[in-house]
DRENFI-577879 format. One record per atom (N, C-alpha, C, CB): residue number from 0; x, y, z negated. Coordinates in nm, 2 decimals. Each point is the difference from the previous one (the first is absolute). Glycine has a CB too. Layout:
<sites>
   k      X      Y      Z
 NUM      X      Y      Z
...
</sites>
This chain:
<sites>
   k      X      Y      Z
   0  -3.19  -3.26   1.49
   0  -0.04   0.10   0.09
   0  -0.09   0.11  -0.07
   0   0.01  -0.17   0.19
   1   0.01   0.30  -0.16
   1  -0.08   0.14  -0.07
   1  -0.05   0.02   0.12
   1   0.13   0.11  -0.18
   2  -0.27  -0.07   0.08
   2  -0.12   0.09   0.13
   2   0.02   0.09   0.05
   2  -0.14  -0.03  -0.08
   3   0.13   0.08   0.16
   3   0.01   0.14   0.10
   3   0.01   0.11  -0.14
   3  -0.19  -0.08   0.27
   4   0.11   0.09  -0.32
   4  -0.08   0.13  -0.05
   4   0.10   0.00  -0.21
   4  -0.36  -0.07   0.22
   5   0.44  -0.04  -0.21
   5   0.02   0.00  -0.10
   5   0.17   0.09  -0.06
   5  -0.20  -0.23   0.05
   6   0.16   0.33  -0.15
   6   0.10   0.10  -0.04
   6   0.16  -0.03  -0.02
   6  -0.22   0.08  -0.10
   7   0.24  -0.01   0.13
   7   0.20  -0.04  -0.01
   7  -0.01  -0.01  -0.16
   7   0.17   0.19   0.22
   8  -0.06  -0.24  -0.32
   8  -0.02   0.02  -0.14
   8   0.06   0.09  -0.02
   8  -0.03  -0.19  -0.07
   9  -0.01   0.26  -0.04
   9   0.07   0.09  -0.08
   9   0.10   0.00  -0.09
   9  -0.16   0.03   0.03
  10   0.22   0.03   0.06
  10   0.14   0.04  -0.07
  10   0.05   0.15  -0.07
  10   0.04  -0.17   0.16
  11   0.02   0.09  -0.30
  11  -0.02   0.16  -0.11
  11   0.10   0.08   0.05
  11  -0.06  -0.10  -0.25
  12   0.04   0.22   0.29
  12   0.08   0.10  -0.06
  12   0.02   0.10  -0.09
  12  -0.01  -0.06   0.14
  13   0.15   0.07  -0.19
  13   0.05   0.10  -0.10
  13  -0.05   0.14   0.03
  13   0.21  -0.14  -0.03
  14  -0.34   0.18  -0.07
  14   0.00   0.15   0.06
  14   0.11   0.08  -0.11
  14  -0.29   0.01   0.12
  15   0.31   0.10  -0.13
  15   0.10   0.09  -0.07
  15  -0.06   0.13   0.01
  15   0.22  -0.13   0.04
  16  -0.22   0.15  -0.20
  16  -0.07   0.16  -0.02
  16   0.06   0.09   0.08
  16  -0.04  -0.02  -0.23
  17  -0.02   0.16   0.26
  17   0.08   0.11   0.09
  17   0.14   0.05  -0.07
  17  -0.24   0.10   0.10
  18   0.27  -0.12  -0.24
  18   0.13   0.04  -0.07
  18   0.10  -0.12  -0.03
  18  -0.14   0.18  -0.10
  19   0.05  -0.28   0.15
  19   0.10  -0.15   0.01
  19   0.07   0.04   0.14
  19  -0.18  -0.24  -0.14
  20   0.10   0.23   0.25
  20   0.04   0.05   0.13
  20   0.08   0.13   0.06
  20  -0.18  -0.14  -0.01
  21   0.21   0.20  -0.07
  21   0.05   0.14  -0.02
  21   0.15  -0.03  -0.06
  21  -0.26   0.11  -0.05
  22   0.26  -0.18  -0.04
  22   0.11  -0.03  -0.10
  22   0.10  -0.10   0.10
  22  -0.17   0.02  -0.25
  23   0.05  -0.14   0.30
  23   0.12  -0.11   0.05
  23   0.06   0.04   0.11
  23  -0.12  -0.18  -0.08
  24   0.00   0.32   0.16
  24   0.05   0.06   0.15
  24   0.16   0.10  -0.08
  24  -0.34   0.03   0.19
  25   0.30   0.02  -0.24
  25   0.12   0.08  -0.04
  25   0.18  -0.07  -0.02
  25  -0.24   0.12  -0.13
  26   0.22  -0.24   0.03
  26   0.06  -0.07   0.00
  26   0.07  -0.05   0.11
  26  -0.12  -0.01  -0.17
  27   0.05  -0.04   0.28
  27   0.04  -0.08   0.14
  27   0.05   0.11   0.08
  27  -0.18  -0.18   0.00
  28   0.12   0.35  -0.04
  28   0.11   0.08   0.09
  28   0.13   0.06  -0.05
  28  -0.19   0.07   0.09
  29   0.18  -0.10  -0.25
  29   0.13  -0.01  -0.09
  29   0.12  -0.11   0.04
  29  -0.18   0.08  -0.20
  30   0.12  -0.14   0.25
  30   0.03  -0.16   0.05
  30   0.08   0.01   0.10
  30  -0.19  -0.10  -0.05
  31   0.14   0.20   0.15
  31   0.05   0.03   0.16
  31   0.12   0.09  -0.04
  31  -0.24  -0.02   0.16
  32   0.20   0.10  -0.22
  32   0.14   0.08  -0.02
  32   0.12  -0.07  -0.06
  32  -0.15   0.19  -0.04
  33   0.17  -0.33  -0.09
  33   0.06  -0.04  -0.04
  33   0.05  -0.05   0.11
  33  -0.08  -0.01  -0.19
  34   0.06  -0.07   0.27
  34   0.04  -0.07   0.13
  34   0.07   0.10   0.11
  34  -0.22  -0.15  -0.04
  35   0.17   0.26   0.07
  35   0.10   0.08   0.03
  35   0.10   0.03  -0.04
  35  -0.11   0.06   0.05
  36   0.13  -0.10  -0.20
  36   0.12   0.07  -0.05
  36   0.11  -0.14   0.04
  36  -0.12   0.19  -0.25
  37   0.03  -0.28   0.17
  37   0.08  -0.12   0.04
  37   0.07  -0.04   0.17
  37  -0.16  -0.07  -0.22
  38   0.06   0.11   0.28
  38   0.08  -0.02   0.15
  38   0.11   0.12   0.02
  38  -0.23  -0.12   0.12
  39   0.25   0.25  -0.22
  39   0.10   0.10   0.00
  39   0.13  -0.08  -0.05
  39  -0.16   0.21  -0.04
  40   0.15  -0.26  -0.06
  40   0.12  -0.03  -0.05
  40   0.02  -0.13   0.14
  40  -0.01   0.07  -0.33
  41  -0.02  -0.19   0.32
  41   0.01  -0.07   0.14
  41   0.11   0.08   0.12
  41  -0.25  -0.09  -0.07
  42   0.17   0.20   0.09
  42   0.04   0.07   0.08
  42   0.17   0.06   0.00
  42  -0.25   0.02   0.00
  43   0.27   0.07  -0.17
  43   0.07   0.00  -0.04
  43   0.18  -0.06  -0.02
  43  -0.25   0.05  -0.03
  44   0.17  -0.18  -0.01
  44   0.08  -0.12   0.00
  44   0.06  -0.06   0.19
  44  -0.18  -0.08  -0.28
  45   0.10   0.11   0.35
  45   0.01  -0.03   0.14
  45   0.14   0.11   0.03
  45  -0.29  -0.07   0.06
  46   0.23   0.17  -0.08
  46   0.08   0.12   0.06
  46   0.15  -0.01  -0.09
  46  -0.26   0.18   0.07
  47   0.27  -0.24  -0.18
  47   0.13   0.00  -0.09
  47   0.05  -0.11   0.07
  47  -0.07   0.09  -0.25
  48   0.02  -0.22   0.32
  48   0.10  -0.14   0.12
  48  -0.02   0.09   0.08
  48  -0.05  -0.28  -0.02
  49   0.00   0.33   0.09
  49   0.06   0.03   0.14
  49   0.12   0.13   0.03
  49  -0.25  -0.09   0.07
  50   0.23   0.12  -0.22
  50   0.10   0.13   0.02
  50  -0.08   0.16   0.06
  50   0.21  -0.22   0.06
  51  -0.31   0.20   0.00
  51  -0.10   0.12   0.02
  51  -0.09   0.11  -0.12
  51  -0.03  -0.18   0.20
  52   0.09   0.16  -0.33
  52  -0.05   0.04  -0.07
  52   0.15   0.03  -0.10
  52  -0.28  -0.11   0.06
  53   0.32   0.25  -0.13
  53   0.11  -0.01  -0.06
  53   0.01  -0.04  -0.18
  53   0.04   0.18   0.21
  54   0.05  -0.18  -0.30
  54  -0.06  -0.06  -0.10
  54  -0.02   0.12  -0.07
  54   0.11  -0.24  -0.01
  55  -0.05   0.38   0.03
  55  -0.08   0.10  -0.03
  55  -0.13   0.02   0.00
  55   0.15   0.03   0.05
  56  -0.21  -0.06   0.06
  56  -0.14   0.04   0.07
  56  -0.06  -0.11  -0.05
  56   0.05   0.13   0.21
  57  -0.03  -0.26  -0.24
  57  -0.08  -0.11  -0.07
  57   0.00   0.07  -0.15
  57   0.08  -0.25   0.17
  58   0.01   0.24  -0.27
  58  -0.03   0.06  -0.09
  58  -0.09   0.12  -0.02
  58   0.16  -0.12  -0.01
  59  -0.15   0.22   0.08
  59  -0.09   0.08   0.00
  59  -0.14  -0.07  -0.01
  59   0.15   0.15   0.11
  60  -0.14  -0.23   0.01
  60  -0.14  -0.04   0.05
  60  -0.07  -0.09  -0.15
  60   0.08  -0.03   0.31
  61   0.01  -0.07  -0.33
  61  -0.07  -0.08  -0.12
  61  -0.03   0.09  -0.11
  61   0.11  -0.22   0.04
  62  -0.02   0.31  -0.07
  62  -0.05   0.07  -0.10
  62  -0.15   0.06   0.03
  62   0.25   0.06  -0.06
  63  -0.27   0.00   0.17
  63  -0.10   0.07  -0.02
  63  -0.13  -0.09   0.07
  63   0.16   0.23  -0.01
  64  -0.16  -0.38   0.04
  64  -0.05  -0.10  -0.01
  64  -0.06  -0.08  -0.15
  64   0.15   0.01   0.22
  65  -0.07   0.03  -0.30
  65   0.00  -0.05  -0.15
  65  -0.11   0.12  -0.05
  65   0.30  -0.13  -0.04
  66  -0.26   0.25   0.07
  66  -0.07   0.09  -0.05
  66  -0.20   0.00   0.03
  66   0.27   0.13   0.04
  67  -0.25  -0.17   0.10
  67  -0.12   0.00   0.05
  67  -0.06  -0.12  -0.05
  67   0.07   0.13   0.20
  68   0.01  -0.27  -0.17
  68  -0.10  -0.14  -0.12
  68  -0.06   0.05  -0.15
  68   0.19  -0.20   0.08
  69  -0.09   0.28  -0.13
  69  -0.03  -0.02  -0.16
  69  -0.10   0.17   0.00
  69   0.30  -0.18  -0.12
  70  -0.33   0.23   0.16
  70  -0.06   0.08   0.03
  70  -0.16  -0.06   0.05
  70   0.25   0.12   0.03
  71  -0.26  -0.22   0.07
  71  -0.11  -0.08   0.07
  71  -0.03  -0.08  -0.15
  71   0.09  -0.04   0.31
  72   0.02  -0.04  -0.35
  72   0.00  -0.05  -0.14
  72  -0.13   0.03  -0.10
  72   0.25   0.03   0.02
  73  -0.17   0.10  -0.05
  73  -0.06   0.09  -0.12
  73  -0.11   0.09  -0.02
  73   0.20  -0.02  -0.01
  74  -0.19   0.07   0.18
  74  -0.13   0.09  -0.01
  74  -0.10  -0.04   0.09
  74   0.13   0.18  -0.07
  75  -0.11  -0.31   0.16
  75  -0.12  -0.07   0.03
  75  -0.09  -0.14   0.00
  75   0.08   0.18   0.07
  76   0.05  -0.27  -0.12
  76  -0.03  -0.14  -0.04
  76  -0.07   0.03  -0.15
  76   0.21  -0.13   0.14
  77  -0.14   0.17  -0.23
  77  -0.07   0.05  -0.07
  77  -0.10   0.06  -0.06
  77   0.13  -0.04   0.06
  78  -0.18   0.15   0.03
  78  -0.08   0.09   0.02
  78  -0.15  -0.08   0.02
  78   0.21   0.16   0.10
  79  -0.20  -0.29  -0.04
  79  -0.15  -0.08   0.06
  79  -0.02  -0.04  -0.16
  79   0.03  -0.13   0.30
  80  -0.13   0.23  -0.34
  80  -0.13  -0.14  -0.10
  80  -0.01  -0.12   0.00
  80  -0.13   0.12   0.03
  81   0.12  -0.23  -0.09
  81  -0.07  -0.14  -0.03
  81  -0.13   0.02  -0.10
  81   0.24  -0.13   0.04
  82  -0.19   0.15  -0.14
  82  -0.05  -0.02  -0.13
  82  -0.15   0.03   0.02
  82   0.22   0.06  -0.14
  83  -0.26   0.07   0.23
  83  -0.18   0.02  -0.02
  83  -0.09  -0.11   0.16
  83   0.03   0.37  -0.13
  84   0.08  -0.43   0.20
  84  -0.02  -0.07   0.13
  84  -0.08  -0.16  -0.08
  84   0.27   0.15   0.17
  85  -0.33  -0.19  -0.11
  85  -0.12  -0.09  -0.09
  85   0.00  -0.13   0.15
  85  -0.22   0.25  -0.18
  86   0.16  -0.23   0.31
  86   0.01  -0.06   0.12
  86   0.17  -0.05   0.08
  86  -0.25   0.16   0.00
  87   0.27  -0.06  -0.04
  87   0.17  -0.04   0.03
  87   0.12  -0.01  -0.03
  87  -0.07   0.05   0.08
  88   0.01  -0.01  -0.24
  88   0.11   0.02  -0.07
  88   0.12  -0.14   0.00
  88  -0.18   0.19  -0.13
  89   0.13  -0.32   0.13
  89   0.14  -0.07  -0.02
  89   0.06   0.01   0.17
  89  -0.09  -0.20  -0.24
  90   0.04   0.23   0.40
  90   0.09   0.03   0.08
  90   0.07   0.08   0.00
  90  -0.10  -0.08   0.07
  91   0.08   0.24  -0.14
  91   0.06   0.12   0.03
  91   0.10  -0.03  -0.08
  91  -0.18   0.15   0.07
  92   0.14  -0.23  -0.23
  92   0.14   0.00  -0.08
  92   0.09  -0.10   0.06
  92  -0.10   0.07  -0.22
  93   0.06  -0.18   0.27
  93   0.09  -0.04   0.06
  93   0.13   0.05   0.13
  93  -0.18  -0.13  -0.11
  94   0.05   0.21   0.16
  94   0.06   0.04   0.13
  94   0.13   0.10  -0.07
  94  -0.26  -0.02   0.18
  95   0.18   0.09  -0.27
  95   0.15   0.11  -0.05
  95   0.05  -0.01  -0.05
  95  -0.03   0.09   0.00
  96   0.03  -0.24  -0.12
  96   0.14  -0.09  -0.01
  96   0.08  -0.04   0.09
  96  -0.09  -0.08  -0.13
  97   0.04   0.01   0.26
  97   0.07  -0.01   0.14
  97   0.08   0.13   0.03
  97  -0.17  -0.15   0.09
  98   0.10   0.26  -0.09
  98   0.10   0.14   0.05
  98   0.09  -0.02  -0.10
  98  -0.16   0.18   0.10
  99   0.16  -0.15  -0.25
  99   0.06   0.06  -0.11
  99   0.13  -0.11   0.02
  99  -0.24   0.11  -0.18
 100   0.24  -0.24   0.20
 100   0.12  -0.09   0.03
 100   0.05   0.04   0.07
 100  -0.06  -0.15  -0.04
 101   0.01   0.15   0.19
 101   0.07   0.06   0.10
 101   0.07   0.14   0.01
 101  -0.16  -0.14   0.08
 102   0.10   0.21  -0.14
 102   0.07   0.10   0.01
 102   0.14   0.05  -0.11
 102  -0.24   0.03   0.11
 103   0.24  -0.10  -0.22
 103   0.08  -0.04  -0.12
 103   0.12  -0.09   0.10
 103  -0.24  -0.02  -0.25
 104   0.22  -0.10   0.31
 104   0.12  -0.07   0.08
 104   0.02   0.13   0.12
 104  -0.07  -0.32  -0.05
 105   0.01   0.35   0.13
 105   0.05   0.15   0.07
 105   0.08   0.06  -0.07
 105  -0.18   0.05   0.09
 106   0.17  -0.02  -0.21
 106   0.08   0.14  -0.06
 106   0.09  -0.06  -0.02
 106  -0.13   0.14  -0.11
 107   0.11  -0.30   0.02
 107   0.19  -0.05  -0.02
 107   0.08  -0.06   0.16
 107  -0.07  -0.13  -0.31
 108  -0.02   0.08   0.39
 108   0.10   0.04   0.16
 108   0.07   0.10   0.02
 108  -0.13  -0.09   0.11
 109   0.08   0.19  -0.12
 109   0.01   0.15   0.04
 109   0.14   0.01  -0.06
 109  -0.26   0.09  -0.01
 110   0.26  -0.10  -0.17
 110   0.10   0.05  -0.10
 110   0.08  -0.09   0.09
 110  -0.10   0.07  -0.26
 111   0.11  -0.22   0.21
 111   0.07  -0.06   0.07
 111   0.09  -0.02   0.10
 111  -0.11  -0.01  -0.10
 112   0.09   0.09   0.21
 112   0.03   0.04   0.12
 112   0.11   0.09  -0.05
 112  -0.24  -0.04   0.14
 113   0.16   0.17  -0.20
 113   0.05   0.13   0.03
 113   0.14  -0.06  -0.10
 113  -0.24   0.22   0.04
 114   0.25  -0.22  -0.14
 114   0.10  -0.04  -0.10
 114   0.15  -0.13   0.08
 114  -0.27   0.05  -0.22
 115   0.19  -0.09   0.28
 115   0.11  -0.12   0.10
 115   0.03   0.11   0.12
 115  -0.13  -0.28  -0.03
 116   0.15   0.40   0.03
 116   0.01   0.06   0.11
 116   0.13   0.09  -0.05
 116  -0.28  -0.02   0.10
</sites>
């Protein structure tokens, strides 16, 4: 039994410098946009079974789906710092290894698709 008066324990939290937090927020909205893309092709692929999408208009589309990943790719997965990040640095690199995969299997779906088409 605990006394009335006696303190919850302490539990640690992770604080993260304002450029750790900056970096990993950046990352997670780099993140959202990947996921958009990925629910495009989904979409994509939907509209090529039901017949509501033509294979004209899908090629177009992946192409300029491929353009936009490797673009997200290059000029903003990329673009996030680690190296001067000290508080966060092993989440943010991880986290942008997570993007940098994901978005690398995106691009070969993408090709993949368009080329079977």
């Amino acid at each position: 039994m605990t006394p009335k008066n006696a303190q919850p324990p302490l539990r640690l939290v992770r604080e993260y410098s304002a450029l750790s937090r900056r970096a990993i927020s950046r990352i997670g909205e780099i993140g959202d946009g990947l996921s958009a893309y990925e629910r495009q092709i989904e979409d994509i692929e939907q509209g090529l079974v039901s017949n509501s999408l033509s294979v004209g208009k899908a090629k177009t589309d992946l192409g300029q789906l491929h353009g936009n990943v490797f673009k997200l790719l290059s000029n903003q997965v990329d673009a996030v710092q680690t190296g001067e990040l000290n508080s966060g640095k092993d989440i943010a690199r991880a986290e942008r290894k997570d993007l940098t995969r994901r978005a690398e299997a995106l691009l070969d779906r993408v090709e993949s698709k368009r080329n079977s088409l």
